[in-house]
mmCIF file as gemmi writes it, N, C-alpha and C atoms, coordinates in Angstrom:
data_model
loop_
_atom_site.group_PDB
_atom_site.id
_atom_site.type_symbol
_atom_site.label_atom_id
_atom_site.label_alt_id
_atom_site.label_comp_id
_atom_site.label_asym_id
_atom_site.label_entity_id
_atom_site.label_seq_id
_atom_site.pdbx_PDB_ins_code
_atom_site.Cartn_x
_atom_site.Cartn_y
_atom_site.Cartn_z
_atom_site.occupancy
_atom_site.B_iso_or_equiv
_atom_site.pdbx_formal_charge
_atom_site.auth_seq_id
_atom_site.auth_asym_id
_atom_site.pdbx_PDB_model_num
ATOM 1 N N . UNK Axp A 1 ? -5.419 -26.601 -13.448 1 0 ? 1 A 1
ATOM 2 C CA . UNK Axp A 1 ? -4.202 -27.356 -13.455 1 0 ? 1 A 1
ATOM 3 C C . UNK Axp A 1 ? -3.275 -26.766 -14.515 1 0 ? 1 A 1
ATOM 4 N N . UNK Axp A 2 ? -2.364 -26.658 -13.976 1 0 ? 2 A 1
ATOM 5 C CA . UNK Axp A 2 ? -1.239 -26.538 -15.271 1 0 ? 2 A 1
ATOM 6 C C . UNK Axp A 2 ? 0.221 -26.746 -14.82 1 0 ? 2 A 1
ATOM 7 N N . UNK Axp A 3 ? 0.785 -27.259 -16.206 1 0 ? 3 A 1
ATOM 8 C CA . UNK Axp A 3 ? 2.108 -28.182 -16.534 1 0 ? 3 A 1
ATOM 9 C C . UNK Axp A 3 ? 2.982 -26.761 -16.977 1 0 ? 3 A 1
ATOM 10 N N . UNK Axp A 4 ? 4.048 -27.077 -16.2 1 0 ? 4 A 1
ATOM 11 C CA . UNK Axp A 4 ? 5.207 -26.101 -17.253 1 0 ? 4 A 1
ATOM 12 C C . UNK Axp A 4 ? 6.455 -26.59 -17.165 1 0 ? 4 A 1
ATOM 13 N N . UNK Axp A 5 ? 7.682 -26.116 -17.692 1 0 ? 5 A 1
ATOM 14 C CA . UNK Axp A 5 ? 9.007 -26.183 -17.422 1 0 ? 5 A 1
ATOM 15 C C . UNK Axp A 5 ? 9.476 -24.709 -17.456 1 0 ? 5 A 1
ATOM 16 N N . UNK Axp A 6 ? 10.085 -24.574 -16.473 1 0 ? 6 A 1
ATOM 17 C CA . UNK Axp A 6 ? 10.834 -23.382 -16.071 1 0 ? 6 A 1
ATOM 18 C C . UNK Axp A 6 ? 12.095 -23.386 -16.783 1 0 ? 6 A 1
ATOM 19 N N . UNK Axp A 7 ? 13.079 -22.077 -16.474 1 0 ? 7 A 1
ATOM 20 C CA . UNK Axp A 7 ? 14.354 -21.424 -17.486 1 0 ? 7 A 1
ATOM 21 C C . UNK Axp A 7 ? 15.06 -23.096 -17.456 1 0 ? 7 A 1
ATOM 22 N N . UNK Axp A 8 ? 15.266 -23.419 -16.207 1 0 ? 8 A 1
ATOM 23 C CA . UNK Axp A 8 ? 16.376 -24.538 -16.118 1 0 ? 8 A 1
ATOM 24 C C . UNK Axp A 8 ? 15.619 -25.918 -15.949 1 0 ? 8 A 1
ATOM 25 N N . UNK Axp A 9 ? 15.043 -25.797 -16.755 1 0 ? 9 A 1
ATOM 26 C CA . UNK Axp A 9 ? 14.261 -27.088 -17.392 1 0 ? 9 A 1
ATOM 27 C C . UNK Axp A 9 ? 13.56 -28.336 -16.234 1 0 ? 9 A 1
ATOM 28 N N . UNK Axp A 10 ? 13.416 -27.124 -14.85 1 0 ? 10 A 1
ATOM 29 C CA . UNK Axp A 10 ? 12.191 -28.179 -13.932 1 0 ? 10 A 1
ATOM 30 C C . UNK Axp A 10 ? 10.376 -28.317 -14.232 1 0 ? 10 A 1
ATOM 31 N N . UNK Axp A 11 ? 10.34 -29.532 -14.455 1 0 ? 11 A 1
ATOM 32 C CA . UNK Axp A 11 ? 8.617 -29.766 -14.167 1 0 ? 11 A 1
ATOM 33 C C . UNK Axp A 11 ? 8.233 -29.074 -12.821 1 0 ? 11 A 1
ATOM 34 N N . UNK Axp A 12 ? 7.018 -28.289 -13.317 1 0 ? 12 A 1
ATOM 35 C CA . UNK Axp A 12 ? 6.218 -27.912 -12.256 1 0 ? 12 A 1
ATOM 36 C C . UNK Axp A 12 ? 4.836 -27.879 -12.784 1 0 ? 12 A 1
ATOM 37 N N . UNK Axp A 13 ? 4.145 -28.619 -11.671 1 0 ? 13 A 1
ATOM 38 C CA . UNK Axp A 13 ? 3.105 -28.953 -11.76 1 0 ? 13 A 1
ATOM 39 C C . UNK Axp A 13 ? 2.151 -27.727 -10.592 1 0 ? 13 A 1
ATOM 40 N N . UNK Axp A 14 ? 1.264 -27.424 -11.162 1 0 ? 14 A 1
ATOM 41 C CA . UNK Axp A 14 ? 0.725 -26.56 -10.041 1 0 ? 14 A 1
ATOM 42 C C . UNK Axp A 14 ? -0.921 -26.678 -9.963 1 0 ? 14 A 1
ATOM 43 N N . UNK Axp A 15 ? -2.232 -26.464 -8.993 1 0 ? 15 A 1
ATOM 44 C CA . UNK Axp A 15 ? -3.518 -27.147 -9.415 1 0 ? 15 A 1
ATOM 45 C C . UNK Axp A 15 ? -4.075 -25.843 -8.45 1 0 ? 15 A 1
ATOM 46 N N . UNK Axp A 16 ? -5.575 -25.343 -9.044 1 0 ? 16 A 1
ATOM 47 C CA . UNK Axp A 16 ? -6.011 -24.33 -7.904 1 0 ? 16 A 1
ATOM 48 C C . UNK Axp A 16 ? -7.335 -24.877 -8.92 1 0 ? 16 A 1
ATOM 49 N N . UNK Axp A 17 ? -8.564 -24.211 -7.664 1 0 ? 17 A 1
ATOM 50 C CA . UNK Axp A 17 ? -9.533 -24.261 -8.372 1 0 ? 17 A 1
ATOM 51 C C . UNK Axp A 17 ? -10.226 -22.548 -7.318 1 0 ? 17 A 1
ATOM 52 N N . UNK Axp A 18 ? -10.881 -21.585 -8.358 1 0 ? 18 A 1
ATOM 53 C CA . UNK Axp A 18 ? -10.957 -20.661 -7.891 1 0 ? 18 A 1
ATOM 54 C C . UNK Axp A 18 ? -12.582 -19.91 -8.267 1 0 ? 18 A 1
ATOM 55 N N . UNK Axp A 19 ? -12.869 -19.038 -7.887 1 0 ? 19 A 1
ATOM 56 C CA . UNK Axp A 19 ? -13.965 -18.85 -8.231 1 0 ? 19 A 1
ATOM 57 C C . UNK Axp A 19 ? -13.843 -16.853 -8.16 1 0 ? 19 A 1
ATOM 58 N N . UNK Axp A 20 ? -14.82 -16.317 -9.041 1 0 ? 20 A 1
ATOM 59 C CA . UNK Axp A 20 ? -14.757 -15.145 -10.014 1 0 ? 20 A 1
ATOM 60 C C . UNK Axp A 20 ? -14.981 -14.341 -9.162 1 0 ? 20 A 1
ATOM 61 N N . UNK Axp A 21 ? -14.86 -14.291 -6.97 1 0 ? 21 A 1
ATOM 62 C CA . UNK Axp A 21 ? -15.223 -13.815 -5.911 1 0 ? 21 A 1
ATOM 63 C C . UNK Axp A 21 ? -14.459 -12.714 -5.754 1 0 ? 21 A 1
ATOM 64 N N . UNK Axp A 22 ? -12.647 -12.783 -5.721 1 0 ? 22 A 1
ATOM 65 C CA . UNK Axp A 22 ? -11.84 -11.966 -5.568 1 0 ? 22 A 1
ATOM 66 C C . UNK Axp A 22 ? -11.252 -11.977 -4.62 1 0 ? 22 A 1
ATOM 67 N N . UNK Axp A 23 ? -11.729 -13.68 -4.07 1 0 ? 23 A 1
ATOM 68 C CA . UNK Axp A 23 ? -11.345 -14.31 -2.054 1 0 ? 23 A 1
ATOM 69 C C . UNK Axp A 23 ? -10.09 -14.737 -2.874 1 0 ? 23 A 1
ATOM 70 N N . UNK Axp A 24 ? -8.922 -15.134 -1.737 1 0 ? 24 A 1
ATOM 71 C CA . UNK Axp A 24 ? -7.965 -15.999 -2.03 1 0 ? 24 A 1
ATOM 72 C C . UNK Axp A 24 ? -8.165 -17.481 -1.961 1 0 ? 24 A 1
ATOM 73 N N . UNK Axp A 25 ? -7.969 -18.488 -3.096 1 0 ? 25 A 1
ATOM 74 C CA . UNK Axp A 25 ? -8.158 -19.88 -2.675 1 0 ? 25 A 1
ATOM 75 C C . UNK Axp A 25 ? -6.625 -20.451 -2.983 1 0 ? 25 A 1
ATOM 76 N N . UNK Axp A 26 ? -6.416 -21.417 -2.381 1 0 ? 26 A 1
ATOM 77 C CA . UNK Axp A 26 ? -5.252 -22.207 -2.245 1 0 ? 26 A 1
ATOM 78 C C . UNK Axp A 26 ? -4.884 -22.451 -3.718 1 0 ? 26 A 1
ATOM 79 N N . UNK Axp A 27 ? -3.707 -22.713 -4.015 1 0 ? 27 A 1
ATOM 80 C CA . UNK Axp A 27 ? -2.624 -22.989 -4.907 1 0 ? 27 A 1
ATOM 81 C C . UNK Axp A 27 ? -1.567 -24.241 -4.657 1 0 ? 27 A 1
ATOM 82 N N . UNK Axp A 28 ? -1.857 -24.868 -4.925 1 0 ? 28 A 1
ATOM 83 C CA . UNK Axp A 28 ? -1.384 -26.414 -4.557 1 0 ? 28 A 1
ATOM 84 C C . UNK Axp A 28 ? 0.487 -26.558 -5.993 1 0 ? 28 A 1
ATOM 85 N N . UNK Axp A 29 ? 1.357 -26.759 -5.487 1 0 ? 29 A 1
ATOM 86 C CA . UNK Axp A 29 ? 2.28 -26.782 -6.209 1 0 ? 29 A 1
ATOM 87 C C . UNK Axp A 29 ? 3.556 -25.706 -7.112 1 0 ? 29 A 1
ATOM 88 N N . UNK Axp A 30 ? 3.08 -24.648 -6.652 1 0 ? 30 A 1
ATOM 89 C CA . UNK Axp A 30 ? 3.077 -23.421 -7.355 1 0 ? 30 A 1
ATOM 90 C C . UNK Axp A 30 ? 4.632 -22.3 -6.771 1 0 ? 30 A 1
ATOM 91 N N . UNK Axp A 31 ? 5.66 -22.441 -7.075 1 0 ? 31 A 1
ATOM 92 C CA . UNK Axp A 31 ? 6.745 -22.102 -6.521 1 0 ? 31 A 1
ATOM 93 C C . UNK Axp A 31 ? 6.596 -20.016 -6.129 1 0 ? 31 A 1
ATOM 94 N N . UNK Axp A 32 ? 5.567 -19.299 -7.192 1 0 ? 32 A 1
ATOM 95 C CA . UNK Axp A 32 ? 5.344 -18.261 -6.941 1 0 ? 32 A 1
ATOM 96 C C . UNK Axp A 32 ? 4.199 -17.611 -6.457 1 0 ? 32 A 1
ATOM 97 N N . UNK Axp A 33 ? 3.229 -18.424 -5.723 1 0 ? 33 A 1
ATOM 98 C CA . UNK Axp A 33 ? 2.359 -18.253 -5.266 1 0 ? 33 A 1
ATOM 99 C C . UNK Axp A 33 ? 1.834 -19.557 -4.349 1 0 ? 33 A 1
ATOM 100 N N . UNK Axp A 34 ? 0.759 -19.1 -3.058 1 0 ? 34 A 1
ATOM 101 C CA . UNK Axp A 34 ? 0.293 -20.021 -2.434 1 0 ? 34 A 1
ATOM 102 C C . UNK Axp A 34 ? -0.911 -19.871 -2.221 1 0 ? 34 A 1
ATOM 103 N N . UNK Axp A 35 ? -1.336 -18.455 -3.49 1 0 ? 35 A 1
ATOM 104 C CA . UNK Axp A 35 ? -3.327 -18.366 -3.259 1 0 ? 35 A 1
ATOM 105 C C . UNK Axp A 35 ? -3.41 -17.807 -4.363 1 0 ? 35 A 1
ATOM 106 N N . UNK Axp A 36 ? -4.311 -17.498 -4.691 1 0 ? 36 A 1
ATOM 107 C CA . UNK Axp A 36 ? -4.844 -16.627 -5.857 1 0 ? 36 A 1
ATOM 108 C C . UNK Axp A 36 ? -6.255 -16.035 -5.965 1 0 ? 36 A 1
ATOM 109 N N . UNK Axp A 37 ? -6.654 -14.988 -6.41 1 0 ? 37 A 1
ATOM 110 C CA . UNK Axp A 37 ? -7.899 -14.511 -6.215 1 0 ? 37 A 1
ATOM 111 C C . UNK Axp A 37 ? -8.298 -13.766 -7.548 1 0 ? 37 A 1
ATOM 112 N N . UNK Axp A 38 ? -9.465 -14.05 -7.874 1 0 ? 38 A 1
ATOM 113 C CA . UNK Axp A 38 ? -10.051 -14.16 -9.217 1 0 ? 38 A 1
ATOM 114 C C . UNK Axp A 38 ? -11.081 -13.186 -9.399 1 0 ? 38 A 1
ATOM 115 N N . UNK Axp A 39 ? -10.911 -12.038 -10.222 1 0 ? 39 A 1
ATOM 116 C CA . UNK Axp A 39 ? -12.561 -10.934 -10.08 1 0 ? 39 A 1
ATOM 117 C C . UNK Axp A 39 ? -12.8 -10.621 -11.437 1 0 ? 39 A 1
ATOM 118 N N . UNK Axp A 40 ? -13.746 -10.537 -11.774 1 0 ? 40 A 1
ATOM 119 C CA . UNK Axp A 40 ? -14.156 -10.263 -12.81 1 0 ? 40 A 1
ATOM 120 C C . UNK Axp A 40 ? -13.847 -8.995 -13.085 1 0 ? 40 A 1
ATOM 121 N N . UNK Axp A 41 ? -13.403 -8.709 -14.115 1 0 ? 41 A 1
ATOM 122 C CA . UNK Axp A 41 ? -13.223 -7.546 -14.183 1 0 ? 41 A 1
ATOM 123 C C . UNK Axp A 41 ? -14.491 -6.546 -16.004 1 0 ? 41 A 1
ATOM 124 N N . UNK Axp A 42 ? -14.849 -7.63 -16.412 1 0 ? 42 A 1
ATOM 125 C CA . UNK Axp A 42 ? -15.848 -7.169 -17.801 1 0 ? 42 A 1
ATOM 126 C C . UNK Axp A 42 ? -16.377 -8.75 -18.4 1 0 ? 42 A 1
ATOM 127 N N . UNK Axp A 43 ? -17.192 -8.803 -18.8 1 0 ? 43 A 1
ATOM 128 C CA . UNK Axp A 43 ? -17.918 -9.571 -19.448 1 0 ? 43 A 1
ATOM 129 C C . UNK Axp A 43 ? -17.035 -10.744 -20.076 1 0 ? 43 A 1
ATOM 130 N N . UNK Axp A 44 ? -15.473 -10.436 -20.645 1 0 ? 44 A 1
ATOM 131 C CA . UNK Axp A 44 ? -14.284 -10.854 -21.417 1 0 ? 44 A 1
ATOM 132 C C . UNK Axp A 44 ? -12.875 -10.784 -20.273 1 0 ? 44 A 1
ATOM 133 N N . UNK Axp A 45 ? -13.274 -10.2 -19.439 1 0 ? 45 A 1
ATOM 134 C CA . UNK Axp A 45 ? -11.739 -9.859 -18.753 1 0 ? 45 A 1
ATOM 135 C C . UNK Axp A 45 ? -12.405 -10.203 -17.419 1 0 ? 45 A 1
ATOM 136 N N . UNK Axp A 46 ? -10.71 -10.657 -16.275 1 0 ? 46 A 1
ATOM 137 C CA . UNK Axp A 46 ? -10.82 -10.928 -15.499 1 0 ? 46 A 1
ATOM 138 C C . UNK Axp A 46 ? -9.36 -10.719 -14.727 1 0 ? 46 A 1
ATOM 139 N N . UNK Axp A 47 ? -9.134 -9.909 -13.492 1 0 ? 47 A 1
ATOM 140 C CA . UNK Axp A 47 ? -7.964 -9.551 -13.151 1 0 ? 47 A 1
ATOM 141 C C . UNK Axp A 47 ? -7.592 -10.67 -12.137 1 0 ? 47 A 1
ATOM 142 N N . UNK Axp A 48 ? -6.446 -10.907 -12.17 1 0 ? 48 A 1
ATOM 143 C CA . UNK Axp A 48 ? -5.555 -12.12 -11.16 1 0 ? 48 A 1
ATOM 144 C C . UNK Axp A 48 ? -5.1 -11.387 -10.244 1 0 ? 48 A 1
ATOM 145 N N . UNK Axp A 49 ? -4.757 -11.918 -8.815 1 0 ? 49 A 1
ATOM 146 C CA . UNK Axp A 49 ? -3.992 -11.832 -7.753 1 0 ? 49 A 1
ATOM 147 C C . UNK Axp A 49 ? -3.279 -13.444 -7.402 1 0 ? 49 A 1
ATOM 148 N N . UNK Axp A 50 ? -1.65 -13.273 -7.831 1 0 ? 50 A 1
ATOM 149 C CA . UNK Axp A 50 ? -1.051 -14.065 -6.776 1 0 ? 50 A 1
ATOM 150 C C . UNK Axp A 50 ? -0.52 -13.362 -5.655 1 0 ? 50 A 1
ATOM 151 N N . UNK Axp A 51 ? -0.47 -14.419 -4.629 1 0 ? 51 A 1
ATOM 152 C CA . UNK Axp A 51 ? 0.151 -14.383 -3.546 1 0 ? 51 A 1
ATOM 153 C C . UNK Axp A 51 ? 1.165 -15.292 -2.645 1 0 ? 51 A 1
ATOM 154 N N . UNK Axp A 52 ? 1.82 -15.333 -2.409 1 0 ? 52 A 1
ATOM 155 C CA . UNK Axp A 52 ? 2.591 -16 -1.771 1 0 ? 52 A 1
ATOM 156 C C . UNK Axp A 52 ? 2.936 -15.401 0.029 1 0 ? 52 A 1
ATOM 157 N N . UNK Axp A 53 ? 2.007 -15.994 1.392 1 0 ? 53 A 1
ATOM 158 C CA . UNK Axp A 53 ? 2.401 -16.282 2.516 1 0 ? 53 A 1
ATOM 159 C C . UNK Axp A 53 ? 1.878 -14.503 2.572 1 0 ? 53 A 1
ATOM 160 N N . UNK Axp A 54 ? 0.831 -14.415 2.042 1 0 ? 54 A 1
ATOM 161 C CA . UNK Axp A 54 ? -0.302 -13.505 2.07 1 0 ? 54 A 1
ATOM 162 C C . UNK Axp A 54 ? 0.46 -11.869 1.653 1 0 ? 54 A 1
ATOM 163 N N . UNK Axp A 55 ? 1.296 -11.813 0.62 1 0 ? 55 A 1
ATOM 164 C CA . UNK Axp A 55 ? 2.072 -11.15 0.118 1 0 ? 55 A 1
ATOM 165 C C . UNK Axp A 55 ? 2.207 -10.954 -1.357 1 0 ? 55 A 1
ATOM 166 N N . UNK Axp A 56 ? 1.352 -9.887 -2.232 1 0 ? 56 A 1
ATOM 167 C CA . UNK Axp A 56 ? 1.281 -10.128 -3.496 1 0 ? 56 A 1
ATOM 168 C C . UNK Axp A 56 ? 2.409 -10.152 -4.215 1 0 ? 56 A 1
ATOM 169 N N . UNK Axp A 57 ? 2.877 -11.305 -5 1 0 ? 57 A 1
ATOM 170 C CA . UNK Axp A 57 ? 3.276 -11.682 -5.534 1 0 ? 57 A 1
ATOM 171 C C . UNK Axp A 57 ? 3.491 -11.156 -7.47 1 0 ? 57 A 1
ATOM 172 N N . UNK Axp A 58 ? 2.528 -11.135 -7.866 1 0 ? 58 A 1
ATOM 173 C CA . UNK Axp A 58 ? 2.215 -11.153 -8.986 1 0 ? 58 A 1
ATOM 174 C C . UNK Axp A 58 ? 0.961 -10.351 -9.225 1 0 ? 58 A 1
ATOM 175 N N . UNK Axp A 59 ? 0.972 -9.86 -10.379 1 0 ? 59 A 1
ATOM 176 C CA . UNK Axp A 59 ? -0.966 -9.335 -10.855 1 0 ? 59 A 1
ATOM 177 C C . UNK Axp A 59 ? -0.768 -9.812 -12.599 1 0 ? 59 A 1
ATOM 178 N N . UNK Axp A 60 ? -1.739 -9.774 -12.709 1 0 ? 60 A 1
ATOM 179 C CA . UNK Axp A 60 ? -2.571 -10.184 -14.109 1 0 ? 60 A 1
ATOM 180 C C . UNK Axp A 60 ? -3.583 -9.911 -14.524 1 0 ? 60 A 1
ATOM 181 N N . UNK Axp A 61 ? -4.088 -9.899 -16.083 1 0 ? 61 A 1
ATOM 182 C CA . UNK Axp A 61 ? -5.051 -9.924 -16.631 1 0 ? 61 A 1
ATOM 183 C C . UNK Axp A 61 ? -5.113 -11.028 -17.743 1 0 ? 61 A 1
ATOM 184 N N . UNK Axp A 62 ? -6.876 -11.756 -17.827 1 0 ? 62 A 1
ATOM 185 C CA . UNK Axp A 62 ? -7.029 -12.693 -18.578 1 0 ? 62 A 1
ATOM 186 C C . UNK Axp A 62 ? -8.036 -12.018 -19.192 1 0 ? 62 A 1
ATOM 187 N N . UNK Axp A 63 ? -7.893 -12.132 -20.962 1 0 ? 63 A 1
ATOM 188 C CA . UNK Axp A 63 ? -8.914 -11.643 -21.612 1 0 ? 63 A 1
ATOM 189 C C . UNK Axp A 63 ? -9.144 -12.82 -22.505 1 0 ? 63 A 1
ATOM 190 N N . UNK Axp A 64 ? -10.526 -12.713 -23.34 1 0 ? 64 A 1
ATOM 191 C CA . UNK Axp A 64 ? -10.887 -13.384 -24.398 1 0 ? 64 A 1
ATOM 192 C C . UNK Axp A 64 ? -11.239 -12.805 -24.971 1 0 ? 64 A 1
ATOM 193 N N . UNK Axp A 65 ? -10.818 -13.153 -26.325 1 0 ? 65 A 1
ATOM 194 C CA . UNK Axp A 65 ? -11.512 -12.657 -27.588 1 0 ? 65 A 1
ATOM 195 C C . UNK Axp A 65 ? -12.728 -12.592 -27.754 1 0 ? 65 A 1
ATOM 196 N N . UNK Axp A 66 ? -12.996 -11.365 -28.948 1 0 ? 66 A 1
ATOM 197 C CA . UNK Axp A 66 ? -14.853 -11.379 -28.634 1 0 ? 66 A 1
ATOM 198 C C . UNK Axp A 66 ? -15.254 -12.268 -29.575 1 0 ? 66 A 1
ATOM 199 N N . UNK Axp A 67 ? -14.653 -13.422 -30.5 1 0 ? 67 A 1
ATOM 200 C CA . UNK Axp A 67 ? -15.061 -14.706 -31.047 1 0 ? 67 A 1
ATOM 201 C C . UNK Axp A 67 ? -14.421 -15.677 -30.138 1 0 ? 67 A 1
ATOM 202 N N . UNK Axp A 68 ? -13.939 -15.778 -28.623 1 0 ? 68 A 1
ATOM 203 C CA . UNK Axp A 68 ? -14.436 -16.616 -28.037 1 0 ? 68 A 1
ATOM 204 C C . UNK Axp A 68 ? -13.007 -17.663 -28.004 1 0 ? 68 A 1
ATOM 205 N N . UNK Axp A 69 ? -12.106 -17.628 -29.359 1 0 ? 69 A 1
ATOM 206 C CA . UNK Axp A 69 ? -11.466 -18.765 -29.488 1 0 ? 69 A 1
ATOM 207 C C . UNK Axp A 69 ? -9.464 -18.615 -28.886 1 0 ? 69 A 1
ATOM 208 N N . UNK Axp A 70 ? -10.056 -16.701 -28.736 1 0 ? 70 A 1
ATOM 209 C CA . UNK Axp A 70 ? -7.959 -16.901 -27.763 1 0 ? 70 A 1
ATOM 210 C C . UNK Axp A 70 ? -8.137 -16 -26.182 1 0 ? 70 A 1
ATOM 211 N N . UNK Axp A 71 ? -7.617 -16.51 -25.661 1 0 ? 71 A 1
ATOM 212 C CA . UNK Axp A 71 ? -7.645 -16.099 -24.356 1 0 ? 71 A 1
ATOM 213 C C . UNK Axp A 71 ? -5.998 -15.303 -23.913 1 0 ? 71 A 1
ATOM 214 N N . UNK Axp A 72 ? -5.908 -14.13 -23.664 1 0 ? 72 A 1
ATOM 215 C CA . UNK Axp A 72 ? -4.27 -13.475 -23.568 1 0 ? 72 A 1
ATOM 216 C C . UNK Axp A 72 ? -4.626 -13.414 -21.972 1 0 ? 72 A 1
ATOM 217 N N . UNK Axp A 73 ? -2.948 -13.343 -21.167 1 0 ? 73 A 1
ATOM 218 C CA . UNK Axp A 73 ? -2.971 -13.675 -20.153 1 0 ? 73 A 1
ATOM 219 C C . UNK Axp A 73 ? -1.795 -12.758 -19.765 1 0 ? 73 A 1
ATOM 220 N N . UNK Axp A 74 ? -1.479 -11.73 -19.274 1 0 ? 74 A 1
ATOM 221 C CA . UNK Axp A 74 ? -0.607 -11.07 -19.066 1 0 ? 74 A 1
ATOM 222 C C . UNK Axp A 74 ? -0.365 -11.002 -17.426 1 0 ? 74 A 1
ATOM 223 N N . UNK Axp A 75 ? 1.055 -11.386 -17.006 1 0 ? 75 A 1
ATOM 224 C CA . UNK Axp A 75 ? 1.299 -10.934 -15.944 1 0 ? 75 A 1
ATOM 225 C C . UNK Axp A 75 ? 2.876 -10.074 -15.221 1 0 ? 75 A 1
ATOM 226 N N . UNK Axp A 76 ? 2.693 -10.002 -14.657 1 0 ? 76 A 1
ATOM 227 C CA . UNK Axp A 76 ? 3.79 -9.011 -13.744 1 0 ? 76 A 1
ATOM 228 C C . UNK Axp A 76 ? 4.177 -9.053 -12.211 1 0 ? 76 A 1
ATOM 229 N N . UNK Axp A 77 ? 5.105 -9.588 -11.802 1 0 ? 77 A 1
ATOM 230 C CA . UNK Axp A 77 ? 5.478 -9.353 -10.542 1 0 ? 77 A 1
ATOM 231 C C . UNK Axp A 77 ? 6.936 -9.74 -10.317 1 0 ? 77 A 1
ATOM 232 N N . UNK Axp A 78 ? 7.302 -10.294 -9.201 1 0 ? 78 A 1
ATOM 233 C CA . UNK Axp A 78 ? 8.472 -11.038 -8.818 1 0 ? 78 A 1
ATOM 234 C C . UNK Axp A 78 ? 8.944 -12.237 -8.589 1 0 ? 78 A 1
ATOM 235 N N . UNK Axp A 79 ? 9.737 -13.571 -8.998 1 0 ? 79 A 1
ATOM 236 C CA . UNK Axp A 79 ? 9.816 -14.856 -8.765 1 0 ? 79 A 1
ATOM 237 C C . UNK Axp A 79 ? 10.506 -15.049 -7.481 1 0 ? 79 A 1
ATOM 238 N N . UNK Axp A 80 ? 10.738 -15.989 -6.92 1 0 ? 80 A 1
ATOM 239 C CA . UNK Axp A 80 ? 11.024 -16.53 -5.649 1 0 ? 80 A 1
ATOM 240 C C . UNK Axp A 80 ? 12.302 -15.725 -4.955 1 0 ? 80 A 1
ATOM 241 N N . UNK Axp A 81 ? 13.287 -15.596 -6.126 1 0 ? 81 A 1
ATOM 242 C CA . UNK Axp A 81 ? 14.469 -14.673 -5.826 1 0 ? 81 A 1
ATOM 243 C C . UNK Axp A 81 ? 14.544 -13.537 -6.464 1 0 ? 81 A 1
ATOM 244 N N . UNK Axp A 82 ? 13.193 -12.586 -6.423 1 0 ? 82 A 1
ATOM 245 C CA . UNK Axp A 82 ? 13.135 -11.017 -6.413 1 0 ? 82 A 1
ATOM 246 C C . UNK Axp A 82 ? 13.671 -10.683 -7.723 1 0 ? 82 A 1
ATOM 247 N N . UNK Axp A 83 ? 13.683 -11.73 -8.953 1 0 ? 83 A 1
ATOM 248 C CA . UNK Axp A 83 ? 13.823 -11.28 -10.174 1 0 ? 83 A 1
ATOM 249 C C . UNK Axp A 83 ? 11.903 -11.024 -10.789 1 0 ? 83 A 1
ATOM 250 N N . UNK Axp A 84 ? 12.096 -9.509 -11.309 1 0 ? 84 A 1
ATOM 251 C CA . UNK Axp A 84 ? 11.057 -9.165 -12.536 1 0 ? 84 A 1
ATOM 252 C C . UNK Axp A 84 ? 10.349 -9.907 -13.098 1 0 ? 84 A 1
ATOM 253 N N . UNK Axp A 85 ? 9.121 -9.955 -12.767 1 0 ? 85 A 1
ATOM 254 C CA . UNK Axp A 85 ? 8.495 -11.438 -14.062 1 0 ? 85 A 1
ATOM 255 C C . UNK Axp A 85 ? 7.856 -10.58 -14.994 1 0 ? 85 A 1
ATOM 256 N N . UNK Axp A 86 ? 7.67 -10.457 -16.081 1 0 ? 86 A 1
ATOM 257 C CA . UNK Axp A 86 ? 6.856 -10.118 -16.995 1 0 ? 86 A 1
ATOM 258 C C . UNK Axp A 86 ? 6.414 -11.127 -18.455 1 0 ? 86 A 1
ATOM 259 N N . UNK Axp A 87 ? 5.414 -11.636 -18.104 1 0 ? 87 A 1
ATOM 260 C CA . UNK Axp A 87 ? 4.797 -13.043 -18.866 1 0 ? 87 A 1
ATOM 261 C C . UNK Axp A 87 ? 3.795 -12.329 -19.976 1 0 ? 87 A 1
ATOM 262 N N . UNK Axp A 88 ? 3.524 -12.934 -21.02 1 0 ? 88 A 1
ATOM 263 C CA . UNK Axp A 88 ? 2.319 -12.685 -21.717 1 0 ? 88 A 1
ATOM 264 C C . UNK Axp A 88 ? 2.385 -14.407 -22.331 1 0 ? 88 A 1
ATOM 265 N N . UNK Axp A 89 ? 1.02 -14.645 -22.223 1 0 ? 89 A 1
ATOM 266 C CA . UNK Axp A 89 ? 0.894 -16.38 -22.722 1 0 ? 89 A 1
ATOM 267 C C . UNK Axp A 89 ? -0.552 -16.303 -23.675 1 0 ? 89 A 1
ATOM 268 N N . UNK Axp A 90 ? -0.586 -16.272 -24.579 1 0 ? 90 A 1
ATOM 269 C CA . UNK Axp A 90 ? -1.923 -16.439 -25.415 1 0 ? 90 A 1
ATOM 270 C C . UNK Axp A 90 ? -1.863 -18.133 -25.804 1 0 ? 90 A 1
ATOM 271 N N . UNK Axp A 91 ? -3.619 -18.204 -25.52 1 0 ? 91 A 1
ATOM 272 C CA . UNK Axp A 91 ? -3.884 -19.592 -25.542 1 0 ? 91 A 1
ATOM 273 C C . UNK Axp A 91 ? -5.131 -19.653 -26.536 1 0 ? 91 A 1
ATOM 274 N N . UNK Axp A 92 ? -5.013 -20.977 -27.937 1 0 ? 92 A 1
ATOM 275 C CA . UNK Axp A 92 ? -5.839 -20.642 -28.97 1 0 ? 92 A 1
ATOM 276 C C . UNK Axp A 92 ? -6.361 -21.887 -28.265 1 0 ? 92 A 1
ATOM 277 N N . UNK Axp A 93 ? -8.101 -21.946 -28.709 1 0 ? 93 A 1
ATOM 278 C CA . UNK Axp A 93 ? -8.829 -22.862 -28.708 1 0 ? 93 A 1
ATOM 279 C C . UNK Axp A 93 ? -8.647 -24.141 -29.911 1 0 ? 93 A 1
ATOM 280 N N . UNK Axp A 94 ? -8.684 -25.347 -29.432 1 0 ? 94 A 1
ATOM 281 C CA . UNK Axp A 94 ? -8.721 -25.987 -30.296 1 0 ? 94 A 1
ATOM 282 C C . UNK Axp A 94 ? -9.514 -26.735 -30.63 1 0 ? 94 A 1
């Protein structure tokens, strides 16, 4: 699940539940994607696929620290109207 607000200050709510296969599973809410697919990529890392209407969308990588407590999340693709995305989101444990 996750909460955000976008540039012009809309709630979006978006919910997937996915597994470390590399299948596409549904994306419930999600204005830049309508699947996502999850592979392991190392012990700490794990590469993303969005998609939207079976059309990649986006790619990513999720890493964790090797103490476990930040997770970096980098991604890259295009938003709904063919503008550049380039995200990086680090998330500390609390």
């Amino acid at each position: 699940m996750m909460d955000i607000v976008d540039g012009q200050g809309n709630k979006i709510h978006s919910e997937a539940t996915v597994k470390f296969d590399g299948k596409d599973h549904p994306i419930k809410g999600s204005p830049i994607a309508d699947a996502v697919s999850v592979k392991r990529a190392s012990e700490r890392e794990a590469d993303i696929v969005w998609k939207k209407g079976g059309k990649v969308t986006m790619t990513g990588k999720s890493v964790i620290s090797a103490d476990g407590r930040t997770t970096t999340l980098t991604q890259t693709g295009t938003d709904p109207q063919g503008r550049t995305l380039n995200n990086t989101a680090v998330y500390d444990k609390q």
